[in-house]
C-alpha positions in Angstrom: 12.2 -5.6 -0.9 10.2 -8.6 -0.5 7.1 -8.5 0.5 7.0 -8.9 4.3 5.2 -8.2 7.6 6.0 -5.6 9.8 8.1 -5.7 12.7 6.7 -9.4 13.5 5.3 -10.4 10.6 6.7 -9.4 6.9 6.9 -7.4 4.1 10.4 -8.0 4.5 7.2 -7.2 3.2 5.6 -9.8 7.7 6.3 -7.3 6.3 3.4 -10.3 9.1 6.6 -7.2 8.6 7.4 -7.4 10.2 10.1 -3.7 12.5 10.7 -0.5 14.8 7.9 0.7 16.9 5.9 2.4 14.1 6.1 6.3 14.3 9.4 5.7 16.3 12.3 8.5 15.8 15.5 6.7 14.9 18.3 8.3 16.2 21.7 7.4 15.0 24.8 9.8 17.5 26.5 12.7 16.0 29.6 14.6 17.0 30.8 18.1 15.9 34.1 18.8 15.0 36.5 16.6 12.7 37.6 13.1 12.7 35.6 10.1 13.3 32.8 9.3 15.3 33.1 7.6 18.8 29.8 9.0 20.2 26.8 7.3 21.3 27.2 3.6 22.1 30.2 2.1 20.0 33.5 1.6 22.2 35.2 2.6 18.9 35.2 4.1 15.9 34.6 0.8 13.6 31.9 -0.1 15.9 27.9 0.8 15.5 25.2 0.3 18.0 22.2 -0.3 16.6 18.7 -0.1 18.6 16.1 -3.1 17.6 12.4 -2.1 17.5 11.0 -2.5 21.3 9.4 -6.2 22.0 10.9 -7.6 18.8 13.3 -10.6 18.9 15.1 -12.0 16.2 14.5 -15.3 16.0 15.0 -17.3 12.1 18.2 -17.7 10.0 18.0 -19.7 7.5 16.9 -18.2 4.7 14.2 -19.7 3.5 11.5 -18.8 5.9 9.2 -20.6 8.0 5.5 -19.6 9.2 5.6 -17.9 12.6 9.7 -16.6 11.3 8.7 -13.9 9.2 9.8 -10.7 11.0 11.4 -7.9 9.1 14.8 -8.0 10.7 15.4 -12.0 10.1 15.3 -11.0 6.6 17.7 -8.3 7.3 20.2 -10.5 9.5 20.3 -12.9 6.3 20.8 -10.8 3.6 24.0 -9.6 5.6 25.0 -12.5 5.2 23.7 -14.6 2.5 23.2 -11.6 -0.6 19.6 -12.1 -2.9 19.6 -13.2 -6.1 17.8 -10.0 -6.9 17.9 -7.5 -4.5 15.7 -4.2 -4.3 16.3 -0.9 -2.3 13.8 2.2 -2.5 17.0 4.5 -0.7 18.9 5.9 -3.7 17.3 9.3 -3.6 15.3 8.5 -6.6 12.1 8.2 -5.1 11.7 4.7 -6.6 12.0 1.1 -5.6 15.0 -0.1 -8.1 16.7 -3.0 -8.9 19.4 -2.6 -6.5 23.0 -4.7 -8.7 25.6 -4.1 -5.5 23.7 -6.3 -3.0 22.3 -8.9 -5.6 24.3 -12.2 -6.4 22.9 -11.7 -10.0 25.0 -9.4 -12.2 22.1 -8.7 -15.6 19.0 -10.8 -15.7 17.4 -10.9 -19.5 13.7 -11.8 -20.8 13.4 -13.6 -23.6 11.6 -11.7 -26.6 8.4 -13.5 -25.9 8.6 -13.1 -21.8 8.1 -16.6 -21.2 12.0 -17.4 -19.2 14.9 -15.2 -18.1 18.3 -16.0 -18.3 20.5 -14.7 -15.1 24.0 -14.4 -14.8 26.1 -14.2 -11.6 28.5 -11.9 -10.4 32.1 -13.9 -9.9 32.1 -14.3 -6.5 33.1 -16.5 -3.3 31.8 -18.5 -0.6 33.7 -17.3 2.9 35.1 -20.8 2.9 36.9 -20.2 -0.5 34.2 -22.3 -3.0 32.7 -20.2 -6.0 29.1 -18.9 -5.8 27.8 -20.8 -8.8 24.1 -21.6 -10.5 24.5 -25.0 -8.6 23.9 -22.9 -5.7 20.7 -21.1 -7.1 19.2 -24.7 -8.3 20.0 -25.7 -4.5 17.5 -23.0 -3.1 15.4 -24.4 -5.9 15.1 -27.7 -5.4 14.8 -27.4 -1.6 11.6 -25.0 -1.7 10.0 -27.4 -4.6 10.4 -29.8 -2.3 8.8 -28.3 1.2 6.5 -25.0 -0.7 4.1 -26.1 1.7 6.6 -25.2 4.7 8.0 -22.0 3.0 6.0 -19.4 4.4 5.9 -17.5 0.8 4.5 -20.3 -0.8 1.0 -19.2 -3.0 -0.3 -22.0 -5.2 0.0 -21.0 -9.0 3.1 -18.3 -7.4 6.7 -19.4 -7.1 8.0 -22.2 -7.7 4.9 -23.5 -9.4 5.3 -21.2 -12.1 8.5 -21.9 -13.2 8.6 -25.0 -15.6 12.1 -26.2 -16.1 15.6 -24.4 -14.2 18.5 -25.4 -17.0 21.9 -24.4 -16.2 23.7 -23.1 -18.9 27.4 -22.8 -17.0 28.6 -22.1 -13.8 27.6 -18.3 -13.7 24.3 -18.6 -16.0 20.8 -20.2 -15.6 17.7 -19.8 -17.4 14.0 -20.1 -15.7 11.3 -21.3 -17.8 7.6 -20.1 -16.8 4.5 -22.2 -17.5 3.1 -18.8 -19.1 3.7 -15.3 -19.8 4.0 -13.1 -16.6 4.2 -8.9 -15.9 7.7 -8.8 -15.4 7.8 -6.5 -12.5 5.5 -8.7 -10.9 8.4 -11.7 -11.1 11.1 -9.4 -10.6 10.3 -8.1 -7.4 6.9 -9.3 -5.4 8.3 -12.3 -3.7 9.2 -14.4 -7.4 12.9 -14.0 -8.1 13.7 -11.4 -5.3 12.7 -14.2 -3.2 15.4 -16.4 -4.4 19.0 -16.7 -2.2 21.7 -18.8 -3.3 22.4 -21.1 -0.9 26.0 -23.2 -0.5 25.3 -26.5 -2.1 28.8 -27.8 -0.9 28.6 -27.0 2.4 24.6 -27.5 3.3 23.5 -30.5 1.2 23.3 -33.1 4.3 21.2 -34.2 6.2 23.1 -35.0 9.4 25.7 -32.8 11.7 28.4 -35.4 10.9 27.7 -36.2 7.3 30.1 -35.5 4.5 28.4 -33.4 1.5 29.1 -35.7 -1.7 28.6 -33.0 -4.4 28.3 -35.9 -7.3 25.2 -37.3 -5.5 22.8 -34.4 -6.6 20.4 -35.8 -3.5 18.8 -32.4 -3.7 17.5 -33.5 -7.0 15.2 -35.7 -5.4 11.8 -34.9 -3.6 13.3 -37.5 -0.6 16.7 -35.8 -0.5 15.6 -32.0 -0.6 12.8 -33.0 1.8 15.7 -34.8 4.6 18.1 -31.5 3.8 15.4 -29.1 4.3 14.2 -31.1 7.7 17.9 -31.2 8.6 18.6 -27.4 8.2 15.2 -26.3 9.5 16.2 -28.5 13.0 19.3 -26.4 13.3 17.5 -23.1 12.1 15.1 -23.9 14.9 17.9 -23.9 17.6 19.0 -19.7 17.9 21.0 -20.6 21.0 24.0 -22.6 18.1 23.3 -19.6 15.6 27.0 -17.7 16.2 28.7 -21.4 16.8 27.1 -23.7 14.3 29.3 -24.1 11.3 26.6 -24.3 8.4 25.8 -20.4 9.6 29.6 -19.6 9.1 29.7 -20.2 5.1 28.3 -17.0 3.7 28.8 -14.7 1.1 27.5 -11.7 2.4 29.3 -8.6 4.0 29.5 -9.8 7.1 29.9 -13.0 9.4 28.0 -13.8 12.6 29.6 -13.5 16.0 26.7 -13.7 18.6 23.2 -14.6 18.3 21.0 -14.4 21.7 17.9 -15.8 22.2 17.1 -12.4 23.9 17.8 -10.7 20.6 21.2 -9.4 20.6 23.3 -10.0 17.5 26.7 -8.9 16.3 27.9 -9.0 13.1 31.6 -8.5 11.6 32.9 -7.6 9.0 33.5 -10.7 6.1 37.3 -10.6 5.4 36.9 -13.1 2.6 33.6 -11.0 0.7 34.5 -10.6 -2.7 31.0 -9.0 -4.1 29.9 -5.1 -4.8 29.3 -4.5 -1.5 31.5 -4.5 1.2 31.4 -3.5 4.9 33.1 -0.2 5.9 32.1 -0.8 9.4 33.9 -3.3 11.0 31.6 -4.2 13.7 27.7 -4.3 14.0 25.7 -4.6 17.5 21.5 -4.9 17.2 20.2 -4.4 20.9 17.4 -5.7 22.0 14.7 -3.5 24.2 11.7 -5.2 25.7 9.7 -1.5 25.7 10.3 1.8 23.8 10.9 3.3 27.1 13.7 0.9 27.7 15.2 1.7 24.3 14.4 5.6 24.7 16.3 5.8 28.3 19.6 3.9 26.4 19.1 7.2 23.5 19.3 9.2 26.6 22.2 7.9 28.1 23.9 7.5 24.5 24.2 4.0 24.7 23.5 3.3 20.8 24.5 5.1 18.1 21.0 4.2 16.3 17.8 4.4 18.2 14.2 5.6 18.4 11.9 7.8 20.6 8.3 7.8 21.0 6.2 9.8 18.5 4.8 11.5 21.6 8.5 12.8 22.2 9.2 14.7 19.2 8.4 18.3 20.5 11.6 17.3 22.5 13.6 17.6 19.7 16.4 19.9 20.7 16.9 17.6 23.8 18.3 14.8 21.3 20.0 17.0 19.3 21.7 18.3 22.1 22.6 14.6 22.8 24.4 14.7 19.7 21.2 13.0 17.7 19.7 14.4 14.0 16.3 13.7 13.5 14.5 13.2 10.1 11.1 11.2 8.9 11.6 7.1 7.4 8.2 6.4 5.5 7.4 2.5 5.0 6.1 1.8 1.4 3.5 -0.5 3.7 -0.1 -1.1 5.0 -1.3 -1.2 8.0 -4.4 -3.7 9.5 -6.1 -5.8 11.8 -6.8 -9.1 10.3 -10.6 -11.1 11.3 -10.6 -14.4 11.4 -13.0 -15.3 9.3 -13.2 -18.9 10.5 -13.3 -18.0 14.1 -16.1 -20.4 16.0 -17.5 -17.8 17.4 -17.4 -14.5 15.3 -16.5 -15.6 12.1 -19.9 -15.7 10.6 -20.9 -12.0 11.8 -17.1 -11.5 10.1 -18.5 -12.6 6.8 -21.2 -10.3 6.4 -19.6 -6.9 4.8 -22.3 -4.3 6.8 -20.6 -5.6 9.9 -17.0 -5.1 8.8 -18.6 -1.5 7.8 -19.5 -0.7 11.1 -16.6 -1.5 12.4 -14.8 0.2 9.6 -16.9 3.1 10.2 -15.8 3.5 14.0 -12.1 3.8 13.3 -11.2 7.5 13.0 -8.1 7.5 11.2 -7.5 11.0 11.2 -7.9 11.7 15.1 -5.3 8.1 14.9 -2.8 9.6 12.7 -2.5 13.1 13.9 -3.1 12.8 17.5 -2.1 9.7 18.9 0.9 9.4 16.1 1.6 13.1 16.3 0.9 12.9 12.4 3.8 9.9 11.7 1.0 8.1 10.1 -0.5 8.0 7.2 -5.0 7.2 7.1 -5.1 4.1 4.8 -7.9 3.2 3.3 -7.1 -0.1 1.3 -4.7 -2.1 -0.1 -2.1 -0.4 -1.6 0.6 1.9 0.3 -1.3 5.4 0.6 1.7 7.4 1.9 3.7 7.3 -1.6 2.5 8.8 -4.6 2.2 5.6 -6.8 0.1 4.0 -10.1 -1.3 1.4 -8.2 -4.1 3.3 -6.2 -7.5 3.7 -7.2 -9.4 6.6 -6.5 -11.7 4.5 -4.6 -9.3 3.9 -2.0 -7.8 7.9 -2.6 -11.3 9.0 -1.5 -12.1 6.6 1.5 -15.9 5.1 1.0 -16.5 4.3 4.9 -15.1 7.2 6.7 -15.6 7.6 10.4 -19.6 8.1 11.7 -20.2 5.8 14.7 -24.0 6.5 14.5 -24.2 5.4 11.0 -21.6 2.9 12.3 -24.5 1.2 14.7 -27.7 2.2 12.1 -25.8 -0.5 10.3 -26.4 -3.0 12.9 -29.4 -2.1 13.9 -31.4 -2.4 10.5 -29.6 -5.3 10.2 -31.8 -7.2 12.9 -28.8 -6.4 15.7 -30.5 -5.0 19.4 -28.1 -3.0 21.9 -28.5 -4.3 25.1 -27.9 -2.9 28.3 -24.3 -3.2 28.1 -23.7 -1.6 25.2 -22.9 -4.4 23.0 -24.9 -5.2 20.0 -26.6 -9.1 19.8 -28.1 -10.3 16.9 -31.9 -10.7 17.5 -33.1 -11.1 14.3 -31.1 -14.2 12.6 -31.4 -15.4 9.1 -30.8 -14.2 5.7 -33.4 -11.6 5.2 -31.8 -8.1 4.3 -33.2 -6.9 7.9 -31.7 -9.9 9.4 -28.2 -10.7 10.9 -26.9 -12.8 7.8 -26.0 -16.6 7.4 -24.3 -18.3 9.8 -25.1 -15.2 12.8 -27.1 -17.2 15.7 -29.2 -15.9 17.9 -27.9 -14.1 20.6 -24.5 -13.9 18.9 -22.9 -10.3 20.6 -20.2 -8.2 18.9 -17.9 -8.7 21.6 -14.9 -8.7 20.2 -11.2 -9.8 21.7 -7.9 -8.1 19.5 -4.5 -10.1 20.2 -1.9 -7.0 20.1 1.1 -6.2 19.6 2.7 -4.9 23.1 5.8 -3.2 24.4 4.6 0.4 22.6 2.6 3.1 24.5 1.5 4.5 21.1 -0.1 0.9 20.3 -1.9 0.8 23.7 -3.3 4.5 23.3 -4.4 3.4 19.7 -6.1 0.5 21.0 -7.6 2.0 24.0 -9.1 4.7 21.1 -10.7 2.1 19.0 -12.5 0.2 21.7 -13.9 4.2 22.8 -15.1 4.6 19.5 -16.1 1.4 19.1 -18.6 1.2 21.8 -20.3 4.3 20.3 -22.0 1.7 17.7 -22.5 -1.3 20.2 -19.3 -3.3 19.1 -17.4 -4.5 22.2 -13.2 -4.6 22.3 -10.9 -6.5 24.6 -7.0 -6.0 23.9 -4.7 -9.1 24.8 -1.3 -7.3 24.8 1.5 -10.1 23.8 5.4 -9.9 22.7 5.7 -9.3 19.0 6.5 -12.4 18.0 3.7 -14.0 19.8 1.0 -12.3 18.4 2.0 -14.4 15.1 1.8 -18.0 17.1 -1.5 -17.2 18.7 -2.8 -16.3 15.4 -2.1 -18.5 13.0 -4.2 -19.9 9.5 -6.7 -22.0 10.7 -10.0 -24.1 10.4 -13.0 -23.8 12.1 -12.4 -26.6 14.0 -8.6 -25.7 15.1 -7.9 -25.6 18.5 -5.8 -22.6 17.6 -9.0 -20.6 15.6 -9.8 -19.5 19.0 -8.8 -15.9 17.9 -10.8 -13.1 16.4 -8.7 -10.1 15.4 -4.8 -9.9 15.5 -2.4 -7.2 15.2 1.4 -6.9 14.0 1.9 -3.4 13.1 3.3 -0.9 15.8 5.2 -0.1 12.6 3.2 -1.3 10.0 1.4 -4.7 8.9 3.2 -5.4 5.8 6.2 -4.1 3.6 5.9 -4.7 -0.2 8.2 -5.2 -2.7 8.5 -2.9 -5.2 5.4 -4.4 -7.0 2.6 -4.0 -4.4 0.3 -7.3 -5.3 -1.9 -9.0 -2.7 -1.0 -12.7 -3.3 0.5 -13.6 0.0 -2.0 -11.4 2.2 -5.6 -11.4 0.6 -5.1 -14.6 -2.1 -7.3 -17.1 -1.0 -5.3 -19.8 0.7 -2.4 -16.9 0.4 0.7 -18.0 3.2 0.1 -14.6 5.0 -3.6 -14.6 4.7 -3.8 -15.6 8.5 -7.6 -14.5 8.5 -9.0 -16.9 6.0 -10.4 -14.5 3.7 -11.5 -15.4 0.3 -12.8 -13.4 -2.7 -13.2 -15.5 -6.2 -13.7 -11.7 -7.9 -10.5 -10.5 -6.1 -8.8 -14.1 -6.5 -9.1 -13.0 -10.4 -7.4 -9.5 -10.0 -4.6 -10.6 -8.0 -3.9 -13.8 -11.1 -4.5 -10.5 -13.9 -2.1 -8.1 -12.1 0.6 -11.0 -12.0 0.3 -11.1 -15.5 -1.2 -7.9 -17.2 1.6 -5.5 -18.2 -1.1 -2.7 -17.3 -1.9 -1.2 -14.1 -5.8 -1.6 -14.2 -6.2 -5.3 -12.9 -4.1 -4.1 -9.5 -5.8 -0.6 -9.5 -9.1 -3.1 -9.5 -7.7 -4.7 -7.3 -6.9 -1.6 -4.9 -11.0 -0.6 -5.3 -12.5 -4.1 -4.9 -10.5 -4.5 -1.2 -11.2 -1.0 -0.1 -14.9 -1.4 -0.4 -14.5 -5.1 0.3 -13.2 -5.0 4.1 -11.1 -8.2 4.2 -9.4 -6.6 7.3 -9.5 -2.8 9.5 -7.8 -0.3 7.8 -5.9 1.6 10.2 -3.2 4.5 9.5 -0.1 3.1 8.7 2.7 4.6 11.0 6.3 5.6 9.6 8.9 3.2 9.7 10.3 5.7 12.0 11.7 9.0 11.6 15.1 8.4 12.0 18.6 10.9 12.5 21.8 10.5 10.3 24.5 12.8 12.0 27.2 14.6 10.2 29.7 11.9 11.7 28.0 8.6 10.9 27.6 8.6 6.7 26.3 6.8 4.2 23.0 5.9 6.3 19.8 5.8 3.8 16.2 5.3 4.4 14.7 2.6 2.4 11.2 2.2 2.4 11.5 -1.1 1.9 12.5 -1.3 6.0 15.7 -2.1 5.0 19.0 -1.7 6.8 22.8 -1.4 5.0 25.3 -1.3 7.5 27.7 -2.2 5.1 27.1 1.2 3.5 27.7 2.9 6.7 30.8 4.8 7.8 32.0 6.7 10.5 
């Protein structure tokens, strides 16, 4: 998977997701006896109902995304129906993220002998209008993200597509990618590099008006002016969700499955592509996501068996039996993901008493991740002390993170502040009495008078979330560090906390989070370069490290582990954002009647692969 945020954010990795209520239970219906499945909420037996994660909307198509439009399930919603270049899947049983040839457009991808381009060859396939799927298609993506990186939310400088020198088509089915240097191949292969890229249908989408005609000889893509107007164009109509199931540019796909409704509320139905021609087509005809403004909401519809796939609360899981009488199976989906609270480290206000590492100490050293995980997750969460997926075994850890360096002591928590020229008043909050740069002073930038008062935009529509949070400001007051919660929809906690400058009208925030089920979903390869690069497109707090700046560039180009395992030790002791336990995807149920349905850590979905 690419990288995205969580359930509003991400990792396809945000990730930002970017998707179910963390430690939900997914459910999907199960019937005894033979023959197919009609139970739970499909009106037939070539229908699925599928439960989205409470509070989170669907909102971008196109599939080059957007800030503010990188939620897990967009991602999902397009690779149904525009397939990856290179896609990923972590479901096959293996216990490994792998190249993943049925759902990728590319049939072999080779390295030349000194690493520095890769030559990629197409499966034969067809667009749902009849046109072939050709390397035209790939250079189209190409040219259009050249043109607008600054818009694409996965743009890094240095990253994709700066680091590709030259694209050079060799025929209709092969292409070969030059790179300004030599690069770890896993790191291109699958962390937001050439995972990243989609074919997109040059004859059908290379305009710039509703009524123009696509000339195909006029290669206006080829131009910084005529990929900037397409791009403007198609991000106008990806902008309007109301047109998605009428609009004809979202009809030419050539994924499993065409789009029949698209709400703004969220619901979406899919059907099955009669024209698909690839390696992986649907078996279900028919796909329904529901939306659910609270987990509540979605748990009564599990009750009344009005989805076929849905979730419970963490809380609920000593009620197992009661689902499974239902006709529901119940098993655990781990996220290969992280979990955080961003600062804003250019917050007005905060930002400078952000800067200084004791104070992200303290409040790392209030956070008890074990009392998080196992009581208010019921243990469907993982403590995570850094920057690199804790929940998987995997070469990518250090044992710094492994051995947690701040674990949780409020009193050494507020000794911290304390020697550190910070008084507790009489309301309990710490202010900073002694400022300046001294080592027994409050640090540069901290004014006098400056409290720890902190205000957390969060995620809402979870009860787990809100007991989390109500936790955190408990044991946050125990070292003098103040906490008001701001519960907003999913997809508004990214708006109201956007990448920003001091002087912003919109750097009014001071902590965010987007991770009722988790922050951020990696690829395969588990670099920081979108979340903790400096300038990175998901690095929505600012943060900047020259030292960790360093290891990120190393582990994108070191074909050892040690630059990203100092990478992992370097953020764990560096604080760049809270650490909090990262939940499970969900736990989710596969019943005897509904097969084929994997868990991919990746927070991937493959309907396609479903069948009653």
């Amino acid at each position: 998977m690419t990288a995205r945020l969580g359930p509003v954010a991400r990792g396809r990795a945000v990730g930002l997701a970017a998707t179910a209520e963390a430690a939900l239970i997914a459910l999907t219906a199960c019937t005894s006896g033979s023959g197919p499945s009609t139970s739970g909420g499909s009106d037939h037996a070539d229908t699925v109902s599928y439960a989205l994660p409470a509070g989170v909307v669907p909102n971008w198509i196109l599939p080059i995304s957007t800030p503010g439009h990188t939620n897990s399930n967009n991602y999902s919603i397009q690779n149904l129906l525009w397939e990856p270049l290179i896609a990923y899947n972590g479901s096959s049983g293996s216990g490994k993220i792998q190249f993943d040839p049925k759902a990728s457009v590319a049939s072999s991808y080779t390295f030349s002998p000194d690493g520095t381009s890769v030559t990629i060859t197409l499966n034969d396939m067809k667009w749902s209008d009849g046109e072939p799927v050709t390397s035209r298609d790939v250079e189209f993506w190409f040219n259009l993200v050249t043109a607008n990186k600054t818009k694409w939310a996965r743009y890094r400088p240095g990253a994709m597509p700066d680091d590709v020198s030259s694209f050079t088509t060799v025929d209709d089915h092969t292409f070969t990618l030059t790179f300004d240097k030599v690069y770890n191949q896993n790191w291109l292969l699958s962390d937001n590099q050439l995972n990243e890229i989609t074919p997109l249908p040059y004859h059908a989408w290379a305009k710039t008006s509703a009524d123009a005609t696509v000339d195909t000889s006029a290669d206006l893509d080829r131009t910084t002016a005529g990929a900037q107007a397409i791009f403007s164009y198609l991000n106008e109509q990806a902008m309007d969700v109301s047109s998605y199931s009428s609009n004809p540019l979202w009809k030419v796909v050539d994924g499993p499955y065409t789009l029949s409704q698209f709400t703004t509320t969220g619901q979406v139905t899919f059907v099955k592509n009669a024209h698909y021609d690839g390696k992986d087509p649907a078996s279900i005809g028919t796909v329904k996501l529901l939306p659910f403004t609270t987990v509540d909401a979605e748990e009564n519809a599990v009750r009344a068996k009005e989805v076929d796939y849905g979730y419970i609360a963490p809380t609920d899981v000593s009620q197992k039996s009661t689902f499974t009488r239902l006709g529901y199976q119940i098993e655990p989906w781990k996220g290969w993901a992280i979990t955080y609270i961003p600062y804003n480290f250019n917050n007005p206000t905060l930002g400078a008493a952000f800067k200084q590492l004791y104070v992200r100490q303290a409040v790392q050293r209030s956070i008890d991740q074990k009392n998080i995980a196992g009581v208010i997750w019921n243990g469907a969460a993982t403590p995570t002390y850094g920057p690199i997926p804790q929940g998987t075994p995997n070469d990518f850890i250090s044992s710094t993170q492994k051995t947690n360096p701040y674990p949780y002591d409020p009193s050494a928590a507020k000794k911290l502040l304390t020697s550190h020229g910070w008084s507790i008043g009489s309301d309990g909050i710490a202010a900073c009495a002694q400022p300046g740069t001294a080592d027994d002073q409050c640090g540069a930038g901290v004014a006098a008078g400056t409290t720890l008062s902190m205000t957390l935009v969060s995620q809402s529509g979870s009860t787990v979330t809100d007991n989390m949070m109500s936790t955190i400001k408990s044991s946050l007051a125990k070292a003098g560090i103040g906490l008001t919660v701001k519960d907003v929809p999913a997809n508004e906690v990214l708006a109201q906390t956007p990448k920003c400058t001091p002087d912003d009208a919109a750097c009014s925030w001071q902590l965010s989070f987007f991770g009722t089920a988790g922050s951020w979903y990696f690829p395969a390869y588990p670099t920081g370069d979108q979340l903790f690069y400096s300038g990175g497109p998901t690095n929505f707090g600012s943060y900047a490290d020259s030292q960790v700046d360093s290891l990120i560039e190393q582990s994108s180009s070191s074909t050892s582990n040690e630059p990203i395992q100092q990478y992992s030790a370097a953020l764990t002791k560096q604080l760049p954002v809270i650490w909090l336990p990262n939940p499970d995807y969900q736990v989710s149920a596969v019943s005897t009647g509904l097969k084929g349905v994997t868990q991919d850590p990746l927070s991937r979905f493959h309907p396609q692969r479903w069948s009653w």
